[in-house]
N, C-alpha and C positions, 0 to 999 in steps of 0.2 A: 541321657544318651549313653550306651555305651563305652563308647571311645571317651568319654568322659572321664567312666567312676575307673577304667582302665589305666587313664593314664597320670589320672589324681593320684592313685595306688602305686604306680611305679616311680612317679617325682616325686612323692613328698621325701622321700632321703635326702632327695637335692638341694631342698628348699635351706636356703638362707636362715640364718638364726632370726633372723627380727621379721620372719613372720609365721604368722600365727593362723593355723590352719584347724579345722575340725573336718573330720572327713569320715564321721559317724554320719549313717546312714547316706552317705556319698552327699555329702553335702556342704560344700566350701562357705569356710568364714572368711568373710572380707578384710589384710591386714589392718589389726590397732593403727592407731596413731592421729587419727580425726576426730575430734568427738562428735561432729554433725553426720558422720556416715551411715552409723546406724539407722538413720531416719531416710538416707538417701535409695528410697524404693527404687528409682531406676536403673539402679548399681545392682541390687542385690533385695527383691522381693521377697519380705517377710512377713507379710501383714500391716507393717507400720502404719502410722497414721501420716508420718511430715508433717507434724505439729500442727495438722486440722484437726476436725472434730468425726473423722470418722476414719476406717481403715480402709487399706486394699486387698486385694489377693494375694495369695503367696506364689512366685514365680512367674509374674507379669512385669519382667523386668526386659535389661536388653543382653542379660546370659553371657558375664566377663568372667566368670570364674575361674574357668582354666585360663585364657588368655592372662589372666592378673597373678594368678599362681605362677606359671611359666616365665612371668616378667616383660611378655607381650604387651605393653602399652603405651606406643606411639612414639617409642625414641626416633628422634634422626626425623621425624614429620612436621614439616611447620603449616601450620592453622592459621587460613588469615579471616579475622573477625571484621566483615563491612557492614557496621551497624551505625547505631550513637556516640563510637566510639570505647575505646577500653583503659581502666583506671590500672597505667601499668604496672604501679607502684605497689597496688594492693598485694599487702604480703604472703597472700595464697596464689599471686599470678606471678611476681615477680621472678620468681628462681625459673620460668619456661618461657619468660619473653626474652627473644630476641630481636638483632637490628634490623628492620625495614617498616616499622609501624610510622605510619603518618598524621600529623594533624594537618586533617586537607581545608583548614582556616588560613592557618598562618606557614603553611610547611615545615615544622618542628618535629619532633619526633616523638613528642606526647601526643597522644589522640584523643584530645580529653573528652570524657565523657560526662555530660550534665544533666543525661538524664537514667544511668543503670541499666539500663537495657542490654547493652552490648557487651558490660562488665558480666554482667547475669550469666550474657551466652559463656564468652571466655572460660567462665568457672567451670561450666558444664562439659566441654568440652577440656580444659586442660589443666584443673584446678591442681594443685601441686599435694601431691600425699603424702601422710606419713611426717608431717614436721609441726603437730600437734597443736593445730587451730582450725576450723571449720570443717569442710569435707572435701571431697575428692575431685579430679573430673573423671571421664570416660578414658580419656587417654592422658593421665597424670604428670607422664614422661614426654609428651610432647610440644614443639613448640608453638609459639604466639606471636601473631604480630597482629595491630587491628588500625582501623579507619573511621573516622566521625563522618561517614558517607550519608549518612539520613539527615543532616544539616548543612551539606555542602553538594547540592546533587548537578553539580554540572558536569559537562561533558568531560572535560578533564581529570576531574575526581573520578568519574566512572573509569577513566581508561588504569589512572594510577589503582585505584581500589583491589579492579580486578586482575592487573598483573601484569599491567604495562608501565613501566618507567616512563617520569615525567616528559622524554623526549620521546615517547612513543616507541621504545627500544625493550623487544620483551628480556627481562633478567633472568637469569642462569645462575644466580648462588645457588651453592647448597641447602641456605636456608629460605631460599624462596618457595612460596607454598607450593603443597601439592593436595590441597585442600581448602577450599573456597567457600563460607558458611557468610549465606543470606538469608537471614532471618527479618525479612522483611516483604511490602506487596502492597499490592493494590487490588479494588473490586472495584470494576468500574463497571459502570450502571447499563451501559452499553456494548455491544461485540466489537470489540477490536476486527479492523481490517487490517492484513499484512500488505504494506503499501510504502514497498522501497523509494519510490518516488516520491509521494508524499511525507516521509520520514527515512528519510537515508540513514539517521543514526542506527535506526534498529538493522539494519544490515549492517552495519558497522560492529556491531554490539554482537550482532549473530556471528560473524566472521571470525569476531576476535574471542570469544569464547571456544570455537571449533578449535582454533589455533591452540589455544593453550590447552588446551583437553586434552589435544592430539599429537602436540608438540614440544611442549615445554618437558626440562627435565631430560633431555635427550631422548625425545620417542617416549618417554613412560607416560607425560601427560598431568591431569590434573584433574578434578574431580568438583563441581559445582553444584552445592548442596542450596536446597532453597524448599521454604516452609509454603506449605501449600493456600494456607491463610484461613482465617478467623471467623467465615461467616455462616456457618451451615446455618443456623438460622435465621439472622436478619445482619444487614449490614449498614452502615453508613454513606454519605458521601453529600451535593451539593444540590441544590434546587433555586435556582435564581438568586443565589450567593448566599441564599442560609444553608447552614447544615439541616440534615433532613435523616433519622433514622429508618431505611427501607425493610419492611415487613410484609410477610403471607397474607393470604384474611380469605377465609371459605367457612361455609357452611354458618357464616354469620360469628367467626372465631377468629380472633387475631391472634397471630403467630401459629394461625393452621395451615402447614403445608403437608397435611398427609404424610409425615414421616418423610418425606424427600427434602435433601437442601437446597437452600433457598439460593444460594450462590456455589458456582461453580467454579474448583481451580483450572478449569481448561478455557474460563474467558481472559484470562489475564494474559500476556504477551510471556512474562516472564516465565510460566507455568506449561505453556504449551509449548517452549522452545526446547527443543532434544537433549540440548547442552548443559540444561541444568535437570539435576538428579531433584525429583519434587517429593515432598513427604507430607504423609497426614500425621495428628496425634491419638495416639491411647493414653487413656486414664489409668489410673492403678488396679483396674478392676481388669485390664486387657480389653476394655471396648471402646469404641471412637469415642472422644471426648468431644463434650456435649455441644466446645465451639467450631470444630474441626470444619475447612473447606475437605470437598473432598470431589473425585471423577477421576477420569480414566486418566488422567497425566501421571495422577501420582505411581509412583514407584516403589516403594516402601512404605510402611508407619515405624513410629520409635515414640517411645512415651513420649508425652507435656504435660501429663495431668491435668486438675480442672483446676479451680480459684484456690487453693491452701487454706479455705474457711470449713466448709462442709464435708472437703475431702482432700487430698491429698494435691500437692503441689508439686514444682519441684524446690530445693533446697540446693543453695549453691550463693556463689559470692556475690555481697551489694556492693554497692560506693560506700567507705568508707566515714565511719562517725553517724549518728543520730539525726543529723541535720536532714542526709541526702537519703537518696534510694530510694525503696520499696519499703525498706523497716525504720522509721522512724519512734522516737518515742509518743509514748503517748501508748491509751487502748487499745491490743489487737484482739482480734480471734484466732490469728493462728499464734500458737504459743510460742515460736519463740521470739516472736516480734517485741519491740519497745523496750533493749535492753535489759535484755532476759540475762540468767545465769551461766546458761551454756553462750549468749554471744553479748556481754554487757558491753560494747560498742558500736551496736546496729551495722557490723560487718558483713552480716550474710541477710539470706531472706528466704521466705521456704512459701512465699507466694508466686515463684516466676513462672509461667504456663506459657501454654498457648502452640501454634505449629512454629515458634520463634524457639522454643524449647524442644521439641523432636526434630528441628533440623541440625543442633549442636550436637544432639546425643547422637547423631546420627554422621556429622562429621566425626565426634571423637571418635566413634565404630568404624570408620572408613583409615582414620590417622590408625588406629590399632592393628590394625587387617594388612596394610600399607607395611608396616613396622616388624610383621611376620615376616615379611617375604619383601626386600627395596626391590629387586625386580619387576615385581609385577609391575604391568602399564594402567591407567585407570577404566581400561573395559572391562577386562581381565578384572581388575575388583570390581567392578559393578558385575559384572556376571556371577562372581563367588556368594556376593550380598544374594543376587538374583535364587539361585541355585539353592540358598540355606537359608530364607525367608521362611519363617513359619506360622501359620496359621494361628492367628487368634481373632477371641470370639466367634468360634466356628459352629457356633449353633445359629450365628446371624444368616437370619430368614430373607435377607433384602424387604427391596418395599412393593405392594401389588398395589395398583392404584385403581380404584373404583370411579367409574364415571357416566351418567347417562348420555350416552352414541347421538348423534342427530336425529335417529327413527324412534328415539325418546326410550332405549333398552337399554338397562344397565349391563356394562360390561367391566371387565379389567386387563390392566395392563399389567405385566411386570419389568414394572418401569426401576427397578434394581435388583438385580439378580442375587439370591444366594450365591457361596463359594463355589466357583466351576472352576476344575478340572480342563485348561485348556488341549491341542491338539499335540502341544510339546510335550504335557504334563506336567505345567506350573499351574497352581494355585491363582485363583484372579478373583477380590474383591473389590468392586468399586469406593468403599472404602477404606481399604488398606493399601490399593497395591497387591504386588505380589505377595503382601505380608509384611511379618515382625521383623525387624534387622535383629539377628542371631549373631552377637559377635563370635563365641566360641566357636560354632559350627565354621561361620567362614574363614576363622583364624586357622582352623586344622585344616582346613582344604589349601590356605594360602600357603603351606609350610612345606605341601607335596604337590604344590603347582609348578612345574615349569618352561610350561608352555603357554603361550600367550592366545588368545580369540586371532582368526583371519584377519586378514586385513578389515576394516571397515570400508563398507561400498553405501552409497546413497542415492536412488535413482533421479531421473529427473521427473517434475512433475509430469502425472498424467492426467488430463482432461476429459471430461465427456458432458455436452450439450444434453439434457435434460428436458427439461419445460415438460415436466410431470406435476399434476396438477396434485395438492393435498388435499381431500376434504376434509369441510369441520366437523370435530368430534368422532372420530372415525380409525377403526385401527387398519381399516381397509386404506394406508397411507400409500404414499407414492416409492414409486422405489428404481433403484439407476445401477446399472453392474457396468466396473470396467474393470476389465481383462491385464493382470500384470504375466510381463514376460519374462520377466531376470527371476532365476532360480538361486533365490538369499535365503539364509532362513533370518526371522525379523529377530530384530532389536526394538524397536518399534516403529508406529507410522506416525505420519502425519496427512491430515483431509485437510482439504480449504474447500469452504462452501460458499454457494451463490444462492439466498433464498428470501424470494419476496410471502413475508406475512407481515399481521396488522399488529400479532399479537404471540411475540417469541415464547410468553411464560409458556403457555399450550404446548408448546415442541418437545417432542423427545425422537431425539434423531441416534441411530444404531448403526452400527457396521457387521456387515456379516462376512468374515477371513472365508479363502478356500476350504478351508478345513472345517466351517459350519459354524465356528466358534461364534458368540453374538455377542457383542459388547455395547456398551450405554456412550455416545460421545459427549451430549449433554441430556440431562433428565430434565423430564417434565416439570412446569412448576419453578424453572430459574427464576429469581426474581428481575428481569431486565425490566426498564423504568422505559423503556422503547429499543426500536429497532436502528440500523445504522443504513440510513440510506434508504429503509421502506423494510428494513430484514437482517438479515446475515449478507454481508458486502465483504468476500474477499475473508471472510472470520477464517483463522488457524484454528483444531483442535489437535492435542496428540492424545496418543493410544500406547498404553506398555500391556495391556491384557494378552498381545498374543505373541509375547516374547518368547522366541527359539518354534515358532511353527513354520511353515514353509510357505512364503510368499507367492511364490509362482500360481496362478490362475483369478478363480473373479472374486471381486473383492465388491459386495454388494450393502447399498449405502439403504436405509431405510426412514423413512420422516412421517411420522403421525402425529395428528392435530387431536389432545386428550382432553378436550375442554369447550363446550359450547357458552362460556360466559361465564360461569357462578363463582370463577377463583379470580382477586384481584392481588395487585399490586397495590401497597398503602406506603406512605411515606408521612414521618412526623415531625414537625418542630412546636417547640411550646409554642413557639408567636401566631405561628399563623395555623396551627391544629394538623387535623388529617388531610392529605392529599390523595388525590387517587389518581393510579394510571391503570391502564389495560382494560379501563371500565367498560369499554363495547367491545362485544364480541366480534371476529371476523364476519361479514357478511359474505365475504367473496372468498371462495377457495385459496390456498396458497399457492404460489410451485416453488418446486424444486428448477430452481432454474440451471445447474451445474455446480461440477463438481470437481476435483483433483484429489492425487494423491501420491505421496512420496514411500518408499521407503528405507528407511536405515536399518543396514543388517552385513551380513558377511558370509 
């Protein structure tokens, strides 16, 4: 970019003795003082491998060059990690954690962590530079505090983790986060219904997240980062109390779903709620990694890489000693596992993946951006993110889905769209989000921001009675328009649907904004194991595709049945073999029984 090689050229006089810059052919070296850096691709994309067996692309990274040059990197931001807990002691974390981490076991102030996962994230987001052991994080300079919340999941925990003091009294330090990293999820087999009555907590959950978004911090707010989860192509979970791995299966091919995933991050509760910022993962090549949920919730991507065997992982801190972690001794494939030279005490680990790994890199981009400018409030940085997201893998063609209609004619659908060009003029892939988190770009805008987004306004829902009927196999689907009257431009929506079918895999339900735009809410081919209630009962999905277009007028909802039988749902455990669900096709039409819709915008 420009503003870039501009203003490389005009700091480097400034720069510090003790770093080390090359700015031949405008091209920043990351400073010495790590020896795992080099390999850390999502720092600084050069090809590497990350001690797999193959390499990446160069500049499919998350773009901190000037931000790290400048000294941009997340002073004065505190990071709270609700994982497995974080090993605070480790001496790549220690010098950035400060007071208010919990162990929500015993209430101490160690969060231990038993199983790395949460230490993993930590490193990635706030690994400490420059003090000549491991590698770095995203935001070096900022701080840490974490929770063993994925082995203590009660209500309590939940209220402490996310930023309510144990009396229920939100805290006001300075070092209380302003950044909130959930690298964690569920895929549940079935559609969630939003169902205050039936589960109060989840309005509880929703409330108090608004709140601290909105409020905490004095007005600036907070920011809830959360990974979109792990299943595009098959996922796990429960069948008459065995575990059971759920899989595609067409055309007499298991694990065939026509290039679409198999699982959706818009069925999860967590993933659809406004409040948290959702993310997919890229690989080192810049294209969704191969585990990635993905749909319209999500907001962004940020690297995860795939497994650290075949290709590239990420590289960042384990638990401490040979015993624990991710790198133990013993044979790996990725090299530098099992007390290697560059780490002979199995400290770090260059296998951590996953959308558990793009939502850290994704906090630390938020902690860095944050750290440009304490001002800003957390819209205001999600808008800056929004605004300098950039396109990668932009030759992805989406998916077209072929299928013989009920009159027995092949047709297709394009059941995922290549990159459009919405009404505002963002970018909208249903797998990416608005795109790549660009920290540079939104760090130079956050330096010359100082004005904040309008207030935030959210409508109430609106309703419309339905009873349009779907047919099977048929793109001739049903379809419902309600009229909005508040002139926002969006931030995004939210639909709640009412739809009786036999057989949800078949659906792919679309919205179509005033402004023509067409977005996917869920694609065809989810793998649901059934319907909730006879269908979609009360099901939430959100939408970020038509951020910054203008809400005012009809907002028209679209549902077509792509499937007269030949694609099933399979599910496996060694004991009892293959299962099948979805296995008869609809006989009887669906409908669209109703519909609502919200939106949040300013």
């Amino acid at each position: 970019m420009t503003f870039k090689k501009t203003l490389l050229a005009t700091t480097i006089a400034f720069m510090s003795a003790n770093v080390s810059a090359d700015i031949t052919d405008s091209t920043f070296v990351l400073a010495a003082g790590d020896p795992l850096v080099s390999q850390q691709w999502h720092l600084q994309n050069t090809g590497q491998s990350g001690y797999s067996l193959s390499s990446g692309v160069a500049g499919n990274d998350l773009d901190i060059d000037f931000s790290h040059l400048m000294g941009i990197k997340g002073r004065g931001i505190t990071v709270s990690v609700i994982d497995t807990g974080v090993e605070i002691a480790h001496p790549d974390l220690a010098a950035n954690v400060v007071p208010g981490s919990i162990n929500l076991s015993d209430g101490t102030d160690s969060p231990i962590d038993l199983n790395g996962h949460g230490t993993s994230v930590a490193g990635l987001i706030a690994a400490v530079e420059s003090n000549g052991i491991g590698g770095r994080g995203v935001a070096p300079l900022a701080n840490l505090i974490g929770f063993n919340y994925l082995s203590n999941q009660t209500v309590a925990s939940w209220f402490v983790s996310h930023g309510l003091s144990e009396d229920f009294r939100q805290l006001d330090r300075f070092t209380d986060p302003r950044v909130f990293n959930q690298s964690y999820g569920s895929t549940p087999a079935v559609p969630q219904a939003l169902d205050y009555v039936a589960n109060p907590f989840t309005e509880v959950q929703d409330l108090v997240l608004q709140d601290i978004t909105q409020n905490s911090h004095w007005g600036r707010g907070a920011v809830f980062v959360k990974s979109a989860g792990n299943s595009f192509g098959s996922y796990n979970t429960y069948y008459k109390g065995l575990p059971i791995q759920v899989l595609p299966y067409e055309d007499g091919v298991f694990y065939n779903n026509n290039g679409l995933p198999f699982h959706s991050s818009n069925i999860s509760a967590e993933n659809n709620n406004y409040w948290n910022l959702v993310v997919s993962a890229t690989n080192a090549q810049g294209k969704l990694s191969s585990y990635s949920s993905v749909g319209s919730s999500v907001f962004l991507t940020a690297p995860g890489g795939e497994y650290g065997v075949n290709a590239p992982a990420m590289v960042t801190v384990d638990l401490m000693g040979c015993d624990n972690g991710m790198n133990q001794e013993g044979e790996h494939s990725n090299s530098l596992h099992g007390g290697s030279e560059l780490d002979p005490n199995c400290d770090y680990n260059g296998v951590m993946n996953g959308t558990s790994s793009a939502a850290p890199n994704t906090s630390g981009a938020i902690a860095t951006i944050m750290s440009a400018n304490h001002a800003l409030d957390s819209r205001t940085v999600r808008h800056l993110l929004a605004t300098t997201a950039r396109k990668t893998d932009a030759d992805n063609t989406g998916v077209d889905l072929s299928f013989e209609d009920a009159a027995g004619e092949l047709v297709t659908y394009n059941a995922i769209p290549a990159w459009q060009t919405n009404a505002a003029g963002y970018n909208y892939h249903h797998f990416y989000g608005l795109g790549a988190v660009d920290v540079d770009a939104a760090v130079y805008k956050a330096l010359f921001t100082g004005v904040s987004l309008p207030k935030q306004q959210i409508t109430q829902w609106k309703t419309t009675t339905s009873n349009v009927e779907i047919p099977d196999a048929s793109l001739n689907g049903a379809q419902s328009t309600i009229t909005n009257e508040s002139a926002l431009i969006v931030e995004s929506v939210q639909v709640k649907l009412n739809i009786d079918h036999s057989r949800l895999r078949d659906l792919a339900i679309e919205l179509v904004s005033p402004s023509g735009t067409r977005s996917v809410l869920m694609s065809a081919r989810t793998g649901f194991l059934g319907g909730n209630e006879g269908g979609y009962t009360d099901a939430v999905m959100l939408n970020t595709h038509f951020y910054g277009e203008e809400a005012k007028g009809d907002w028209t909802l679209n549902v077509f049945d792509t499937d007269k039988g030949t694609s099933y749902t399979l599910g496996y455990n060694p004991q009892i073999g293959l299962i099948g669900f979805n296995s008869r096709n609809n006989e009887i039409a669906g409908v669209l029984k109703d519909w609502s819709i919200r939106i949040f915008g300013h």
